[in-house]
C-alpha positions as CSV (number, residue, x, y, z in Angstrom):
1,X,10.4,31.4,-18.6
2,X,9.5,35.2,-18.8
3,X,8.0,35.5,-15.5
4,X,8.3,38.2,-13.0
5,X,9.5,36.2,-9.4
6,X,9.2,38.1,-6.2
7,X,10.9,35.6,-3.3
8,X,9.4,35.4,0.0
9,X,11.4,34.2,3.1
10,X,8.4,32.8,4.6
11,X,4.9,32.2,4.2
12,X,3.5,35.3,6.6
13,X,6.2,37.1,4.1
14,X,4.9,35.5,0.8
15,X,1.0,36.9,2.2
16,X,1.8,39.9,2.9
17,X,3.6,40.0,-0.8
18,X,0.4,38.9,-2.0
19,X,-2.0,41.4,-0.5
20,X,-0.1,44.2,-1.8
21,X,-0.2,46.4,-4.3
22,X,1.3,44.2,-7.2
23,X,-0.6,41.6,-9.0
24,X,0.1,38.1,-9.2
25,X,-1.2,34.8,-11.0
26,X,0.9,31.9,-9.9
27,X,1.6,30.7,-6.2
28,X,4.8,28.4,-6.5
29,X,5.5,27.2,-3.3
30,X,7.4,23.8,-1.3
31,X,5.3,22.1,0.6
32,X,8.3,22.0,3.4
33,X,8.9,25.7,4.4
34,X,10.8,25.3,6.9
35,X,10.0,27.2,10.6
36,X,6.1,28.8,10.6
37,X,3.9,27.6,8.0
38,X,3.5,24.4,6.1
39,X,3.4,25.8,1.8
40,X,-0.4,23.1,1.8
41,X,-1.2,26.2,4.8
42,X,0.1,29.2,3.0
43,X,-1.7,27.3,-0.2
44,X,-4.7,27.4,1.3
45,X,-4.8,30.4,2.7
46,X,-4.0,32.2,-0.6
47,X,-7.1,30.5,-2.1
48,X,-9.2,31.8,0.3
49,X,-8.2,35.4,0.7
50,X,-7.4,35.5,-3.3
51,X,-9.7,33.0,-5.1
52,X,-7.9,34.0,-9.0
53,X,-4.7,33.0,-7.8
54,X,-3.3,30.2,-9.2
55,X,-0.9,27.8,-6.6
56,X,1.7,25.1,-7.5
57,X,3.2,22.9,-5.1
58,X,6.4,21.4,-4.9
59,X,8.5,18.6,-2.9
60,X,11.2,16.4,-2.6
61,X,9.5,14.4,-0.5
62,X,8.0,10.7,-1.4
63,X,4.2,11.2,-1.3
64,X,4.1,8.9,1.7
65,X,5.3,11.9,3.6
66,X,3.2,14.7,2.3
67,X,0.2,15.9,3.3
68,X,-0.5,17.7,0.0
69,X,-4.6,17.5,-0.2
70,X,-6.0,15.8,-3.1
71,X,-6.6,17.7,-6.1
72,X,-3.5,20.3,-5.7
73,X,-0.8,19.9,-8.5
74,X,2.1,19.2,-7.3
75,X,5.8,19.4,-9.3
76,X,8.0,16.6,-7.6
77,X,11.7,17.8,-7.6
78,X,14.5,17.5,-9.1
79,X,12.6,18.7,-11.8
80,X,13.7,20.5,-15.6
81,X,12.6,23.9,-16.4
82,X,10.5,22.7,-19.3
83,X,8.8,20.8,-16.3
84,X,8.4,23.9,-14.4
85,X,7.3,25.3,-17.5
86,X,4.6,22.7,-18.2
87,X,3.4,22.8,-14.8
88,X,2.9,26.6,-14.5
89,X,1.1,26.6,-17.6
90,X,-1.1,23.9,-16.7
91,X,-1.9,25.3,-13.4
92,X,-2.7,28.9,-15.6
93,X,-4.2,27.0,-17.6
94,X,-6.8,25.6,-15.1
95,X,-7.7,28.9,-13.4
96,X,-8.5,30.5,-16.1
């Protein structure tokens, strides 16, 4: 999709990633991270401490089990790349 993708392990990783000196315009995180911070957390926090950032969520999960907060986008997987596609550019799109 001609994007640059730096992979965190975490979401204290992906912040830190963000606060440094590169640039970035989309947030693409799952809402299930695993151990340490829920990806609606890390979402949330990268709004606050970077309000030009773009963020797109992502899940597996039925919406029943999410606690995504109303408003977010959210990509529900299995999804295509012309999915991921659309949904980064809307999400770009909107911040702009």
């Amino acid at each position: 999709l001609g994007c640059s993708v730096t992979a965190c392990a975490n979401g204290e990783k992906a912040l830190e990633e963000l606060a440094g000196p590169s640039s970035f315009d989309l947030l693409l995180t799952d809402i299930a991270l695993g151990t340490g911070m829920r990806g609606t957390e890390l979402a949330e926090l990268a709004r606050q401490r970077f309000p030009g950032l773009s963020v797109l969520l992502m899940s597996g999960y039925a919406s029943a089990l999410l606690d995504a907060p109303t408003g977010w986008d959210l990509l529900r997987k299995p999804y295509t790349r012309a999915e991921l596609g659309r949904a980064m550019a809307r999400v770009l799109a909107a911040r702009a």
